[in-house]
N, C-alpha and C positions, 0 to 999 in steps of 0.2 A: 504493500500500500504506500507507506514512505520510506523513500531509500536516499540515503546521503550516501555518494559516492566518488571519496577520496576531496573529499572538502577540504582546503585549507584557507587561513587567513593570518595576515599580518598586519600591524600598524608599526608604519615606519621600519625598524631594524627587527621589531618585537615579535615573534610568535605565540599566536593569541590562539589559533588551532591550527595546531600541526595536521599531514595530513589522515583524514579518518573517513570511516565507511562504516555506518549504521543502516541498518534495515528494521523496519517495524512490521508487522505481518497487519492482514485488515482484520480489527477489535483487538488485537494487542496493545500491550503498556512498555513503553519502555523509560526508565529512571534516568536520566543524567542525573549521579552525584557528584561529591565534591565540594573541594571547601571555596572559598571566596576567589575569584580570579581562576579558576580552573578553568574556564573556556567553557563552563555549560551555557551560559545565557546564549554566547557569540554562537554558538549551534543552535539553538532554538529559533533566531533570530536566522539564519543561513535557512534553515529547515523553511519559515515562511517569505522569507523573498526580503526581509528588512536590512538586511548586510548580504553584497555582492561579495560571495569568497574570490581569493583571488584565484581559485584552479576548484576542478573537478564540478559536481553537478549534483540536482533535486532532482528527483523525479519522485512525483504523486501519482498512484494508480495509474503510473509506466510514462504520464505525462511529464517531459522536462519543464522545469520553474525556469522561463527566459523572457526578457522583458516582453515579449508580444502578447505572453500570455498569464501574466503576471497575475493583473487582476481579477481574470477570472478564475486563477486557480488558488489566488487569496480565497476567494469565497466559499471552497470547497474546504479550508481549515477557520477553524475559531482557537481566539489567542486570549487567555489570561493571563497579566501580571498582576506582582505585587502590589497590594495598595486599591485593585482595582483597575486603575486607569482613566474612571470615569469623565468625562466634560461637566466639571461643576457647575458650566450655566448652564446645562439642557436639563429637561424633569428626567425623570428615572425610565419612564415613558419613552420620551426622545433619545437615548442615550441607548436603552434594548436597541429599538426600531434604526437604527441611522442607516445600519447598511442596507435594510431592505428597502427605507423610500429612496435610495442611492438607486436603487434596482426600479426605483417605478413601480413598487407592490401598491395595492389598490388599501385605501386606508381600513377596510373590514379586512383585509388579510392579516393586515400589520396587526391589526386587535386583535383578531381570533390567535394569531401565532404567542402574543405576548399573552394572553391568558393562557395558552398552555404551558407556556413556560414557568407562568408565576407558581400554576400548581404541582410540576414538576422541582422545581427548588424551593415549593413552602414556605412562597413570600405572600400575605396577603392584596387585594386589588388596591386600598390605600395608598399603597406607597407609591404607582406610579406617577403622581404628581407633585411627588418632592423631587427637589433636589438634594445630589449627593450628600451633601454638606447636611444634611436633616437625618441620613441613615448611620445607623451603628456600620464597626468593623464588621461583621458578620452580612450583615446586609448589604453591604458596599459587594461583597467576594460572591455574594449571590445576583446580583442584578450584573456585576462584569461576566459570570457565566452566563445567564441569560441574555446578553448581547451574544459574545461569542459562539452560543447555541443557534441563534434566531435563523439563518439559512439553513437547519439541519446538517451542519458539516461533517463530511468523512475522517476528520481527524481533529483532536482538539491538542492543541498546544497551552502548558501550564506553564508559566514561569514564576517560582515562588508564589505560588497562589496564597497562600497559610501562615507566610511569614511574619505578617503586621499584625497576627490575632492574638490573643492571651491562651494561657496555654489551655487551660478547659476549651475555648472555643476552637479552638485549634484541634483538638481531638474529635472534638464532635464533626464539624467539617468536613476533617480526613476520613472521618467512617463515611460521610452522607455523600462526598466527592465520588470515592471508589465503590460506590452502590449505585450511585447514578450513570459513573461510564459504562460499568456492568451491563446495569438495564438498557441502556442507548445504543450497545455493542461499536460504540464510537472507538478506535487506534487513537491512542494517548500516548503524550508523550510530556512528561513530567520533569521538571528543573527541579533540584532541591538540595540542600546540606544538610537535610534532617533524616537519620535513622529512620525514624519511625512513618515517615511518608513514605520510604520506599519500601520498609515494611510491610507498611500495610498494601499499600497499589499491585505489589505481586508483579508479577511478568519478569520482563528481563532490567537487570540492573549495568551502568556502565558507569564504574569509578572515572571519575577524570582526575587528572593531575598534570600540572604545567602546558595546558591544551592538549595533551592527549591521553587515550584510553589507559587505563591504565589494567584493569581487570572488565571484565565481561561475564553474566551469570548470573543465577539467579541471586534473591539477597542471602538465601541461605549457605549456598553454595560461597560466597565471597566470605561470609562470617567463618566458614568451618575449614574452606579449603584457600589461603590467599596468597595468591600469586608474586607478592612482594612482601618484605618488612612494610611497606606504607599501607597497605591493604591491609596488611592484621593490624595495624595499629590506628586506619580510623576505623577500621569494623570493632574494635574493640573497646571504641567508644558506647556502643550498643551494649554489648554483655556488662559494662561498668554500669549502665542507665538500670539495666532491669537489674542487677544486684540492688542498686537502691533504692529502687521501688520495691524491690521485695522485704526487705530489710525494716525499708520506714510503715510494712504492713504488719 
């Protein structure tokens, strides 16, 4: 479904992603981890067409990502960052809908689509007429998924979706995130530094370190079996986590 193939990028003298080849199979998950500066975002960001690598190529359900065809094949992924993303002057409403009146959808479509979403992420109809700035953390991370969702896309890209929540909401989230792409059988494809998101999201995991791969595998697989001293020593930030959790039970 998405294949990154032999992607790389530089700024200036700096290698920001060495070269790499990812493939996501269609309704599979795949995890960029990795600590800060690892070069996951700059892939995520390759993956949707937002940084031109300087060699190698996208290709979405076999279609390559080049500028002729860019925009239409934006449409076929939906993208969450951190934080949201939202347009603070547009209502919650205008902010779902932007890319379908972009498309010319007929304003009943726009409605009917944004009520199913709202009850798909368990946001009441009220809210669509606030803006951002009126919504909690949690509700911000749900109205950027329900843009992102609004064309029915064949893959959804997450970039730190989770990061800006407390850590209760954060958990709750993570369950209700990876129950939802389940249900959707949407190909995900997840940024994160956190253990436990890629815990929980399941599929295939790919450590990164200094822009490139570093291990590849499931999360279990990288905790029990790891390929490097750096790979047992951030997976072993996990088995530290759940001693203390058990400990402080």
């Amino acid at each position: 479904m998405l294949e990154l193939i032999d992607v790389y990028k530089r700024y200036g003298g700096r290698v920001v992603v060495a070269p790499t080849t990812l493939r996501v199979e269609r309704g599979g998950t795949l995890t960029l981890l990795g600590t800060s500066g690892a070069g996951k975002s700059t892939v995520l960001r390759i993956a949707n067409g937002l940084v031109t690598p300087d060699g190698g190529e996208v290709r979405l359900g076999g279609d390559r990502l080049e500028p002729a065809r860019l925009r239409a094949l934006r449409h076929r992924m939906g993208y969450v960052i951190q934080e949201g993303g939202l347009f603070p002057h547009l209502s919650v409403s205008d902010n779902v809908a932007i890319a379908a009146r972009d498309l010319g959808w007929s304003r009943a479509r726009q409605e009917q689509r944004v009520g199913e979403l709202l009850e798909l992420v368990r946001l009441p109809p009220d809210v669509l007429g606030l803006s951002p700035l009126e919504l909690s953390g949690g509700q911000r991370q749900r109205v950027s998924l329900m843009r992102a969702l609004m064309l029915a896309p064949a893959v959804l890209l997450l970039d730190e979706p989770l990061a800006s929540l407390d850590p209760v909401l954060r958990v709750e989230l993570r369950v209700e995130l990876r129950a939802l792409t389940r249900r959707l059988g949407v190909t995900t494809v997840l940024v994160t530094h956190d253990l436990a998101d890629a815990a929980t999201f399941g599929g295939e995991v790919a450590l990164m370190r200094d822009g490139r791969v570093e291990q590849r595998g499931s999360f279990q697989a990288l905790v029990r079996e790891p390929a490097s001293e750096f790979v047992a020593r951030f997976m072993a930030a996990e088995r530290e986590s759940a001693r203390l959790v058990a400990e402080a039970r």
